[in-house]
N, C-alpha and C positions, 0 to 999 in steps of 0.2 A: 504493500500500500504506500501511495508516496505522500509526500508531508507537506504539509499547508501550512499558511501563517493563515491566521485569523483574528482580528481583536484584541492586537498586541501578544500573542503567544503564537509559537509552531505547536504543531499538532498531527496525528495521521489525518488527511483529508476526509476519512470516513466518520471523523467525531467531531467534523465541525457542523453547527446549528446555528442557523438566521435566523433573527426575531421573527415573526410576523408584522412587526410595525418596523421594520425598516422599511426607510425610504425607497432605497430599491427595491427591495418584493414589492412597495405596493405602487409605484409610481414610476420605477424605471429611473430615479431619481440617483444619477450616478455617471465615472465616468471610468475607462478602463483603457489599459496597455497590452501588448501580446510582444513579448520579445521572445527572436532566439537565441539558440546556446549553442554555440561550436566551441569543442573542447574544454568546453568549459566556463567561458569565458561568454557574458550577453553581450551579443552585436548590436553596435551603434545606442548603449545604453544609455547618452546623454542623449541622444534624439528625440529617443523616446517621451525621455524625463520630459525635455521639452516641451513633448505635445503633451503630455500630460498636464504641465501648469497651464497650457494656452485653453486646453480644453477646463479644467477646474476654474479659472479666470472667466470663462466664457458664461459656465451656469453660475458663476458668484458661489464657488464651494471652497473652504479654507482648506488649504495647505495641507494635509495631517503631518507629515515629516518634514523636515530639511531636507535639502538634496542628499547628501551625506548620509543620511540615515535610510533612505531609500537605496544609497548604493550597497549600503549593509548588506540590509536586506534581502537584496536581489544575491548577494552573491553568498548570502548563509543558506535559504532555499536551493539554489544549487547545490551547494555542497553536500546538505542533509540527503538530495535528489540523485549524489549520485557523481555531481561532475557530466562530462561526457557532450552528449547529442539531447537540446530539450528547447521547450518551446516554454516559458514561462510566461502566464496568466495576471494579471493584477489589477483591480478595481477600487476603487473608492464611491461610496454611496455615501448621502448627506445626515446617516442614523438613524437613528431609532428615536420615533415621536408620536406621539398620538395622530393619527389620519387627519391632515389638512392639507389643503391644495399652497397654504402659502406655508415660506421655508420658517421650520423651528428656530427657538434664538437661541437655544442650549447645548443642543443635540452635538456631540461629537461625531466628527466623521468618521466610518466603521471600512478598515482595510481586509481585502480578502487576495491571497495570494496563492495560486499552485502552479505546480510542474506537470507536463507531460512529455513523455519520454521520447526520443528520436526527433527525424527533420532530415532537410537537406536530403543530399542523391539529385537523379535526375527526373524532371517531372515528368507525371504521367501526360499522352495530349489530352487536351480536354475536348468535349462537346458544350457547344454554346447555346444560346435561347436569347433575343432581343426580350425584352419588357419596355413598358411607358413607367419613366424613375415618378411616382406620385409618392414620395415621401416627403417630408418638411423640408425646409430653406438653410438648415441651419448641420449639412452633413458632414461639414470642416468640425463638429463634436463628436468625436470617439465616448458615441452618448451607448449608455448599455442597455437602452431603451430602442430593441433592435427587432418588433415583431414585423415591421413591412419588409427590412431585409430579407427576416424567414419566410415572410411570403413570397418574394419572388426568389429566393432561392427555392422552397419548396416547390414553385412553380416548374424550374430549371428540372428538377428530382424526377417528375410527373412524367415529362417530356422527353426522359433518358437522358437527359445532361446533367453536367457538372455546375453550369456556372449562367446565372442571367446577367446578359448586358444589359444598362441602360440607358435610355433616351428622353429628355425631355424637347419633346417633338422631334424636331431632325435633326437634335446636338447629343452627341454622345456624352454623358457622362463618368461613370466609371460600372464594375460591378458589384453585385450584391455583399459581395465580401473583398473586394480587389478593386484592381486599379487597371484600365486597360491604355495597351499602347497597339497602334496601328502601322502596317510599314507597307508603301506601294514605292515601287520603282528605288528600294534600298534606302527610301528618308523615311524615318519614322517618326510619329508624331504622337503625341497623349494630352489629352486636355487640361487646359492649364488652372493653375490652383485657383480655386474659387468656396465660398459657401456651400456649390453644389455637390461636394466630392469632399471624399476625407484625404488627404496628401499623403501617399504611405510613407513609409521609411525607405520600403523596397523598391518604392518607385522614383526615388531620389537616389538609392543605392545605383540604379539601372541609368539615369540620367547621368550622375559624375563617369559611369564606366565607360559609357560612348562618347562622352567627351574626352573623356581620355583617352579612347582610341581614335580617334578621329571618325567616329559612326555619325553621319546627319541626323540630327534630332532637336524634334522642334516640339516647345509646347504651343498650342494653339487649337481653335475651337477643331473640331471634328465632326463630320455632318452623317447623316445614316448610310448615303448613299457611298461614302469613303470607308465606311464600315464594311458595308457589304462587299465592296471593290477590293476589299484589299488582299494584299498578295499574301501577308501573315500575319495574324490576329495574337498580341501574350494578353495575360492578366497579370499581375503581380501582386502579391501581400509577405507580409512574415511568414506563413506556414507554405506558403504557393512558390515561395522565392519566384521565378520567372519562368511561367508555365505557356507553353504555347496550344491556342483554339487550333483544331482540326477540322473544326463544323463548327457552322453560325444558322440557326435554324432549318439544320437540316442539309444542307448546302455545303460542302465542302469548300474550306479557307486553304490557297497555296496547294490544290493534288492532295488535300484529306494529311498531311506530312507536315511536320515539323518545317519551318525554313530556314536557309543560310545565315539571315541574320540573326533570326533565335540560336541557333548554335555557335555564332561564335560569341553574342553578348550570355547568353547561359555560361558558357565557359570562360568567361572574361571572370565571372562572379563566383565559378567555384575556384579558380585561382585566386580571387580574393582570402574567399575559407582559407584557403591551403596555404596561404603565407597568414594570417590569424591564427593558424594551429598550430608553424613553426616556431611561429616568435617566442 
């Protein structure tokens, strides 16, 4: 069983208990991180950190730690977990308060932290599903109030895919859990940061690598019809690293294959790993 932090103590994750009147059971009232672990070691763990304060700033949620004490943290949870290949969870909800729609003024914010095991390797391809994105305005929050998500991923589920894209009318968004990049005639492009999209890590990790190699990539809008056109479809997240679409509603992306440029920026990025696990 592996070990959770919860409410200021670690613990086996099987003997942790949520109030009923926290915030987030009952309101989604919370906001959350997903890093991973190679060898050991969370990747790009200040980034995270980062979007962690932009998002707790965004809903007006205090701080629970200092920096410092979150890097603790993150790196005792590992330890307890094992070390190795892990993909570590971490949330922040606004407590435990009696049910009211406006925020408590006492209520300390409640930390919940786990590990799951492995990551990394080479991704599976995916099968893809368009969606119309009718979710709120405000998806630059790594808000844990994620049930339209489940719905169009559960939609993707239905359909024999892995992953729904989205569109707010003829502009691509991102997807249900990822970040998507489009590439025609060797330029690739992903829609640039905005409120409508959460900015991943791994999709900033994917942008420094092709600049660094000299790959064209552009952030800019992205329209359906470029969607569908295009010669190779990834997604991106922390557990997906950089997954390439083989089908987009059915329809083969690039000969139903993985492409050229996903296989050298994939491999740009496990080089990365692989000088991370040397050092």
């Amino acid at each position: 069983m592996s070990i959770a932090f919860f409410d200021g103590r670690f613990m086996p994750l099987d003997e942790v208990r949520v109030s009923p009147l926290d915030r987030g059971y009952l309101f989604g009232d919370g906001v959350y991180e997903v890093v991973p672990v190679y060898a050991g070691r969370p990747f790009r763990m200040e980034e995270h950190l980062d979007r962690l304060d932009r998002s707790m700033d965004a809903i007006e949620l205090a701080a629970p730690f200092p920096r410092e004490r979150w890097r603790e943290l993150l790196a005792e949870l590992v330890k307890r977990n094992g070390g190795g290949e892990q993909s570590i969870y971490f949330q922040v909800t606004r407590g435990v308060a009696p049910r009211s729609h406006a925020f408590p003024v006492d209520a300390p914010p409640v930390v919940f932290m786990m590990s799951r095991a492995g990551g990394g390797g080479t991704p599976k391809p995916a099968a893809a599903i368009t969606r119309e994105d009718n979710r709120w305005d405000r998806c630059d929050i790594k808000s844990i109030a994620l049930l339209a998500n489940c719905l169009h991923k559960q939609a993707a589920v239905k359909a024999g895919a892995s992953e729904a894209i989205l569109l707010r009318g003829d502009v691509l968004t991102e997807g249900s859990s990822s970040n998507v990049f489009v590439v025609k005639g060797g330029q690739v492009s992903t829609p640039p940061k905005s409120s409508r999209i959460l900015a991943g890590i791994t999709r900033a990790v994917t942008l420094e690598l092709m600049a660094q190699a000299g790959i064209p990539a552009r952030e800019r809008p992205v329209s359906r019809g470029e969607l569908a056109g295009a010669d190779e479809i990834w997604i991106t997240s922390s557990t997906l690293e950089i997954s390439p679409v083989v089908t987009l509603d059915g329809a083969a992306v690039g000969g139903c294959e993985p492409g050229p440029v996903w296989r050298t920026v994939h491999e740009l990025l496990q080089g990365l790993k692989r000088s991370l696990k040397a050092a």
